[in-house]
Backbone as numpy.savetxt, mean C-alpha at the origin, in Angstrom:
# Nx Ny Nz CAx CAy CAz Cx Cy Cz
5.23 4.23 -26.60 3.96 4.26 -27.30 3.35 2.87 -27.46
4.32 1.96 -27.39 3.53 0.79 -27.44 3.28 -0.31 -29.03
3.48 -1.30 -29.47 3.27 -1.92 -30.83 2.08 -1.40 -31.19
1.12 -1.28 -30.54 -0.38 -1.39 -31.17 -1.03 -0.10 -30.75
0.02 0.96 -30.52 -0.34 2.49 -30.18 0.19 2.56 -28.89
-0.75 4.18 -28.68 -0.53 4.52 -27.40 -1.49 3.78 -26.33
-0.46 4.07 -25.38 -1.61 3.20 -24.40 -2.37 4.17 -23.28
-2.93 3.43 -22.22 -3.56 4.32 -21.39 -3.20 4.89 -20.35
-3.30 6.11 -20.02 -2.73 6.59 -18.41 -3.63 7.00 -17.68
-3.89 6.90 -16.50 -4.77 8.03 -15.48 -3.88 9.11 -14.99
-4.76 10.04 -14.36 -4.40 10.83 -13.74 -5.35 11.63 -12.62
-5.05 11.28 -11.52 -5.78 12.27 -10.62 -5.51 12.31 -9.27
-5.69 13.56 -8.58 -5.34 14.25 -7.59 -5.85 12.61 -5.89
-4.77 12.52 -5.31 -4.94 11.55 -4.00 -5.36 12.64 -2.91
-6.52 12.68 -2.13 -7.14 13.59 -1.29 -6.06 13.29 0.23
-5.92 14.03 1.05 -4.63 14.59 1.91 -5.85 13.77 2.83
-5.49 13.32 4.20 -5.64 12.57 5.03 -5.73 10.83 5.03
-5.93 10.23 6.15 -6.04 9.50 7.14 -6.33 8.27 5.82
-4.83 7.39 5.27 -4.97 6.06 4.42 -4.23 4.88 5.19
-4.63 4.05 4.32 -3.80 2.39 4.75 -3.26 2.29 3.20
-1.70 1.65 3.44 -0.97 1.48 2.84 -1.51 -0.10 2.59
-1.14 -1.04 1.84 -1.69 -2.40 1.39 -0.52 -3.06 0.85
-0.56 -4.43 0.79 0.56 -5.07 -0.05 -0.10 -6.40 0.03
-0.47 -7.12 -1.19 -0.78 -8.93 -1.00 0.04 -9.90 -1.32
1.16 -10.38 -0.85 2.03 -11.04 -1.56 2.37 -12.32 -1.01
2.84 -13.04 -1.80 2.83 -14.63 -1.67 3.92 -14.97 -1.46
4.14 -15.56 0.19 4.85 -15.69 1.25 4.60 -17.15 2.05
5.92 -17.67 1.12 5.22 -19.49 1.57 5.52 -19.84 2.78
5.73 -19.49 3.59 6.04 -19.75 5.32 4.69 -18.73 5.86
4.24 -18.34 5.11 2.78 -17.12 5.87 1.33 -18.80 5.75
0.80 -18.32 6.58 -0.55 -19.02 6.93 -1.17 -18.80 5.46
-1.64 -19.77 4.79 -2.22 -19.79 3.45 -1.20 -19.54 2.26
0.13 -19.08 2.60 0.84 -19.06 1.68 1.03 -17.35 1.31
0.25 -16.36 1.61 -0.04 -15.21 1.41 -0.21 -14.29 2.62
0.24 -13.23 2.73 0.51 -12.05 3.49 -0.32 -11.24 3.08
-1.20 -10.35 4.23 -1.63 -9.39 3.86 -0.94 -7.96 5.16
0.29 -7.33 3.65 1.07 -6.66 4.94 0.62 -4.68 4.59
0.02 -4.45 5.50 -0.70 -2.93 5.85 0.06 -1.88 6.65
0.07 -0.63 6.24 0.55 -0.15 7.24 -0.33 1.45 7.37
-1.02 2.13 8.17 -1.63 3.23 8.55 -1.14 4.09 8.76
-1.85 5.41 8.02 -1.11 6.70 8.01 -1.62 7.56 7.59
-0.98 8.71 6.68 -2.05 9.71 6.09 -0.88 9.87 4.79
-1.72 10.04 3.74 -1.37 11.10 2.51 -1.20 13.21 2.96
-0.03 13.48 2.85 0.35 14.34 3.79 0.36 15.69 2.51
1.03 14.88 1.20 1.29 15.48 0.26 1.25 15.24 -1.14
1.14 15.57 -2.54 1.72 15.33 -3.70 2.55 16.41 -3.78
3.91 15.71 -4.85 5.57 16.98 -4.94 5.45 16.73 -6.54
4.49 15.42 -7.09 5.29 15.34 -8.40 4.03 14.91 -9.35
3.31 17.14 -9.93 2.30 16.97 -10.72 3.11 16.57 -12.00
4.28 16.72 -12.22 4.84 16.77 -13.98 4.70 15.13 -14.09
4.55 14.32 -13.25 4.32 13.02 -13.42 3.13 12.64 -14.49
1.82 13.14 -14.08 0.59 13.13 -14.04 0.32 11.50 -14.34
0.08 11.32 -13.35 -0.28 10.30 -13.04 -0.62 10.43 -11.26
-1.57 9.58 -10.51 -1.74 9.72 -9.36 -0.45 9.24 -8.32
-0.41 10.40 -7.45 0.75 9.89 -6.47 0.84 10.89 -5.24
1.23 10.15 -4.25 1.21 11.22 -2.81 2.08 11.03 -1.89
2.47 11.63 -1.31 3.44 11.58 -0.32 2.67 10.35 1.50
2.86 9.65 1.45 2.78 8.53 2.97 3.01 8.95 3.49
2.67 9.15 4.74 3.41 9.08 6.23 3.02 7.76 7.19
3.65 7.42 7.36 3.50 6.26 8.17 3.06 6.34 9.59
2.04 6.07 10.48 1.89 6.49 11.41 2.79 5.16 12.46
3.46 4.66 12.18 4.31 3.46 13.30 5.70 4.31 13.71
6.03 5.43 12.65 7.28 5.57 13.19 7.65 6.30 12.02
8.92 6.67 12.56 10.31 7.19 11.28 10.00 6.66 10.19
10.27 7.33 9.10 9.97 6.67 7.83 10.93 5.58 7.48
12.06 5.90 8.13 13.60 5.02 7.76 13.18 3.66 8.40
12.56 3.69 10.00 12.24 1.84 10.50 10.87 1.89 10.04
9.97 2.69 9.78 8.66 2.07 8.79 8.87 1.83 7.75
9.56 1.92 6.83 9.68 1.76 5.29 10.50 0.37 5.70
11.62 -0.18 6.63 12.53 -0.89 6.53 11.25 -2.29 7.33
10.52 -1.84 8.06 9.47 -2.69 8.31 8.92 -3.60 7.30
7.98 -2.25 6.65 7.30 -2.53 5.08 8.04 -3.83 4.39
9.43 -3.60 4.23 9.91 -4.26 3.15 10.07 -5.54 4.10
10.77 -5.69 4.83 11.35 -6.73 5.38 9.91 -7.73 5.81
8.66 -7.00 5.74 7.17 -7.94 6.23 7.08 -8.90 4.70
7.31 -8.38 3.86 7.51 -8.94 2.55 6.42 -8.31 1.42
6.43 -6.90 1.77 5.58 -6.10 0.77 6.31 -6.55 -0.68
5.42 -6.37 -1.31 5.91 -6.16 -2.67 5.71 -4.30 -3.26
6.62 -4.22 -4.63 6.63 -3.06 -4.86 5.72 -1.69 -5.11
4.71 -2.78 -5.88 3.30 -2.22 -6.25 2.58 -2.43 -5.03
1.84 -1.36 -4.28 0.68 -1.66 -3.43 -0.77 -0.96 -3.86
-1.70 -1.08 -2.72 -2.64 0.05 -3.39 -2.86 0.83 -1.71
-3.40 1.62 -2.10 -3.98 2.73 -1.51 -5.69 3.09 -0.75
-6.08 2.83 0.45 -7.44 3.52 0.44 -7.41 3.86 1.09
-8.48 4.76 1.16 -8.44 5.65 2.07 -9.07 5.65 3.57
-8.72 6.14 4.65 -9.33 5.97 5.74 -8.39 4.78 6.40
-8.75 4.60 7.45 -7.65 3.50 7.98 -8.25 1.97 8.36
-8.50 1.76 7.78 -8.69 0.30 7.66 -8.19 -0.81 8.10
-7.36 -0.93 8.92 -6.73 -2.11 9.59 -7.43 -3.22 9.92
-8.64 -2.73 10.93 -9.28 -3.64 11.74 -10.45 -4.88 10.48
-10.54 -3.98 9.43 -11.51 -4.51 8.80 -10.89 -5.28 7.26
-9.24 -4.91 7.18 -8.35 -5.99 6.27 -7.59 -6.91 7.12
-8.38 -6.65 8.57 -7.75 -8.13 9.13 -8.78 -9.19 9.38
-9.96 -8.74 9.49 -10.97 -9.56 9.53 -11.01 -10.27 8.12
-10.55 -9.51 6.71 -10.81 -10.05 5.88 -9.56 -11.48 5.33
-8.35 -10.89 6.32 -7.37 -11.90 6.18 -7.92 -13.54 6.99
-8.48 -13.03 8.37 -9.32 -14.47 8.46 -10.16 -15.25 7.65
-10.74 -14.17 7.07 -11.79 -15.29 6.24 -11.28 -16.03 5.48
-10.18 -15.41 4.89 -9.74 -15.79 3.49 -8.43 -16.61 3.98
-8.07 -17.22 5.24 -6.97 -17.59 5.74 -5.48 -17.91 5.31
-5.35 -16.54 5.48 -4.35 -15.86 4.91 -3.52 -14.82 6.04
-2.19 -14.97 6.51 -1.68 -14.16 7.45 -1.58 -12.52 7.09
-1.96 -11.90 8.22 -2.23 -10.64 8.19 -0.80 -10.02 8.92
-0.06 -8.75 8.43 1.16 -8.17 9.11 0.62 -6.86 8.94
0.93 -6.37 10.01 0.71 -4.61 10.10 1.93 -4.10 10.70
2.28 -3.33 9.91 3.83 -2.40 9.89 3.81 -1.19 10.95
């Protein structure tokens, strides 16, 4: 509940198709010091409404989930990522140039 009350939660339904997975993390051997590591796929499913909170099942479109997930981590994702939708690669790598910052796609 929190010292100063309850606090806040969301909750809402992640729409089933075609996302990019995201991760920004600070990787001092990466160009600028920072990674921007992505990986493309689709939201296939949610298994866990008693959560309520937003959440969906990935699929990774590079592969097996066992060498895409082992990808993910080892590019130097961090735990928390975010989510959008549609696949976006081409246009969070353009944004890794600007901002010169190394771009990894899983």
């Amino acid at each position: 509940m929190g010292d100063k009350g309850p606090g806040v939660a969301v909750a809402f339904n992640i729409a089933k198709g075609p996302a990019t997975l995201t991760s920004l993390s600070p990787v001092p051997s990466a160009k600028g010091g920072w990674a921007l590591i992505i990986a493309e796929g689709s939201i296939i499913d949610s298994k866990h409404d008693a959560m309520e909170g937003p959440n969906g099942m990935f699929r990774f479109d590079s592969g097996s989930v066992e060498i895409s997930y082992q990808s993910w981590c080892l590019a130097g994702a961090t735990h928390h990522a975010a989510l959008l939708p549609g696949l976006r690669g081409r246009e969070l790598e353009a944004a890794t140039t600007a901002l010169g910052i190394e771009f990894r796609k899983v």
